[in-house]
Structures are given as structure tokens and as C-alpha cells.
N, C-alpha and C positions, 0 to 999 in steps of 0.2 A: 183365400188360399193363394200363396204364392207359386207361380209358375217360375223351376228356374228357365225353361227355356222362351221364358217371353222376355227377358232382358233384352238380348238382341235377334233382329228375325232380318236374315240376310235375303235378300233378291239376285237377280241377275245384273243389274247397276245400281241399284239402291238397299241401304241395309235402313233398318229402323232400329233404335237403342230408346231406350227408357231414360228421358228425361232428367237432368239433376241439376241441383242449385247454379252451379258454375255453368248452365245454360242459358239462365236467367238475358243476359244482355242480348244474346240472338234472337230469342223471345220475344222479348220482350221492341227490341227494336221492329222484328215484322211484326207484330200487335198494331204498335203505333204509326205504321207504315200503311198511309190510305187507300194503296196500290194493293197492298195483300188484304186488307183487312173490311172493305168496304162493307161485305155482306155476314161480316161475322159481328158477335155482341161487341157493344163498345168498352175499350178498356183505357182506363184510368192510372194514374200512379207510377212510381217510380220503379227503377230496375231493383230496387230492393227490396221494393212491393212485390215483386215476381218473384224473386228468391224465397219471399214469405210464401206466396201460394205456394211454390214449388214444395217447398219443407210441408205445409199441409197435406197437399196433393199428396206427397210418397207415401202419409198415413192410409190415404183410401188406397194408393195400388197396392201398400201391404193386405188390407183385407178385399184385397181383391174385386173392389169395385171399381176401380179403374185405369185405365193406363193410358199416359201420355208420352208419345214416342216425336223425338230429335228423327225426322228424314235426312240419312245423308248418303252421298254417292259413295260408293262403295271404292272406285280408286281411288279417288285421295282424301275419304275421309270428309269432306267438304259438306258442311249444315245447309240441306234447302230446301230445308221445312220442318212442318212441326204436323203430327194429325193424333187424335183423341181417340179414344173409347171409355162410353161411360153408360153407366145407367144399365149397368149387367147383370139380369135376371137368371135363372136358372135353364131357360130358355133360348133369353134376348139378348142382344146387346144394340146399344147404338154408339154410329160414330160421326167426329166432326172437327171444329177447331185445325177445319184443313185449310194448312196453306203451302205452296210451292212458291220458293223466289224464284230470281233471273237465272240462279245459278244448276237447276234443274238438268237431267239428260234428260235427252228424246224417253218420250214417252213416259215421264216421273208419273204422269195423274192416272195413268193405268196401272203403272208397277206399282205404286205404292196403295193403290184402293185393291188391288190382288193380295196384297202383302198385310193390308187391315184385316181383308177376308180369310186372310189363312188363319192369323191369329185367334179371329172371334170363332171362326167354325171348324179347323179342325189340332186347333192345341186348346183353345177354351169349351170344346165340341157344342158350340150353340148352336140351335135349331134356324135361326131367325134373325136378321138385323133390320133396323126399324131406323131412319133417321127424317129428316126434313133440309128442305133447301129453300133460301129466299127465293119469292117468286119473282123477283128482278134480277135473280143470279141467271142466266141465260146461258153462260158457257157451262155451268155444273149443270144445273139440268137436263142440259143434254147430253154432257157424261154420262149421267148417271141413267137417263134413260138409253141412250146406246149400250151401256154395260147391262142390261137387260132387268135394273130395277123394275120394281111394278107400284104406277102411283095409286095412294090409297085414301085419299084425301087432302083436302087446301084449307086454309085461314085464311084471314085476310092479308097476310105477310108470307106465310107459307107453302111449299108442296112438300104432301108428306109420301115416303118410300117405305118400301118392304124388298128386302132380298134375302131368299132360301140358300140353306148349305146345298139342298139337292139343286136348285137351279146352276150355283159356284160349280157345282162336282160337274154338272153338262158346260159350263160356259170355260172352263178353265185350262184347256188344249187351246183354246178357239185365243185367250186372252197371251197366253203361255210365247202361241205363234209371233202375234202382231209385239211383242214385248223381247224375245230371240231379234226376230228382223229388223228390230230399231239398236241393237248392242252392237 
């Protein structure tokens, strides 16, 4: 089921837009970028290759299994990042395929994980989000436990997370504050 209002989901300095072929090269360069990409899957292939998945990809966000959102600043428009939702249950969702460049405002990795959460829990109204983080990713992990994830399990690569819409509905004055004070 198509959402029109998940095309674009605006913040206080960061909007998120739905992904499209002519994104491919932004992509596709932070992919290949060891700086952003360290603790995500490894990717292969050309920018054209990216324009392929993309053209895939828009089949699953039509049926509504997933959506891949271009992070960009809201004044001028400027791409400085990319983050995922996938794997959406009638329930659940999960997200990832987070990256933030150089080109970031104060506080992107808080507005834009506010800005995941709005979408998966109250325009997609899921109960639940479920993701994992490398257990060598050290600054996301503590993201994400600062934002008051609750860990729920490890692999031997992994930590795995669980965040509730009702935990978001108490944390989201508290995230709203420190997110105002950095604009």
C-alpha cells in the first residue's frame, strides 16, 4: 500500500524524500566511501548498477515493503544521507542503510532517527521496530542506546534492538527539545 504522505517527511533542518534513479551517483558514491560505509554490507558495482537496484527497489516501495529515503537539509536542499526501512510486518518494521556525510547539521543522527520513527510509527502506525548494529560500530551503538533502544540480543557480528511506538510517544518532547536547541 502506497503512502502518499511518505514521499517526503520534513523535520526541523532535515527533510527525507523517497529515493530515485537520478540519485544513483550520491549513492552510490557514499556506498563506496570507506568513511561512511565501514559497518554496512559491502557493495559492489557500478553507478548504473545503483540505478538498477533503484528501479527495483521502487517496485518493493510500491507494495509497500519498503522505503529508501535521500536525507537532505532542508535549506538548501543539500543530500547528506541516505537511511532504509525494510522488512515491514503488519506490526514491525526495521531500519538501516544509515549514513550521514560531512555535509550533516548539528544533530542530523537524532533528527533523522526521529524522522525514521515518525514514519514507521505513526504514518505506517507499527507497533515495533527491530534493527541490529555492528558490534564494532561504537558510535551507533551508543546512539541508539542513548535514544532509549532496548538491546535484545548479539551474534557474533551483531547487537540486536527493539524500539516501541509507546516508548517514541514518551521520548519524543525530550528528543523534539535537544533537536529545537541545535536549529
Amino acid at each position: 500500500m502506497q503512502h502518499s504522505d511518505l514521499s517526503q517527511v520534513d523535520g526541523v533542518s532535515l527533510s527525507l524524500r523517497l529515493v530515485q534513479p537520478h540519485d544513483a551517483l550520491y549513492i552510490h558514491t557514499l556506498r563506496m566511501d570507506q568513511a561512511y560505509s565501514t559497518h554496512l554490507s559491502a557493495v559492489t558495482g557500478s553507478v548504473e548498477d545503483q540505478v538498477d537496484w533503484i528501479t527495483r527497489y521502487k517496485a518493493r516501495e510500491a507494495a509497500g515493503s519498503e522505503y529508501y529515503y535521500l536525507i537532505k537539509r532542508r535549506e538548501d536542499e543539500q543530500p547528506c544521507g541516505v537511511v532504509r526501512l525494510y522488512d515491514i510486518t503488519s506490526d514491525r518494521f526495521t531500519w538501516g542503510s544509515w549514513i550521514l556525510d560531512r555535509n550533516k547539521p548539528p544533530k542530523a543522527a537524532l533528527e533523522s532517527a526521529v524522522l525514521i520513527y515518525k514514519i514507521g510509527f505513526e504514518i505506517l502506525f507499527k507497533r515495533v521496530s527491530v534493527f541490529d548494529v555492528r558490534r564494532d560500530n561504537h558510535i551507533t551503538l551508543a546512539f541508539h542506546r542513548r535514544f532509549g533502544a532496548l538491546e535484545t540480543g548479539l551474534s557474533d557480528q551483531d547487537v540486536f534492538f527493539e524500539y516501541q511506538r509507546k516508548q517514541f510517544k514518551c521520548d519524543i518532547k525530550r528528543h523534539m527539545a535537544v533537536i529545537m536547541q541545535a536549529s
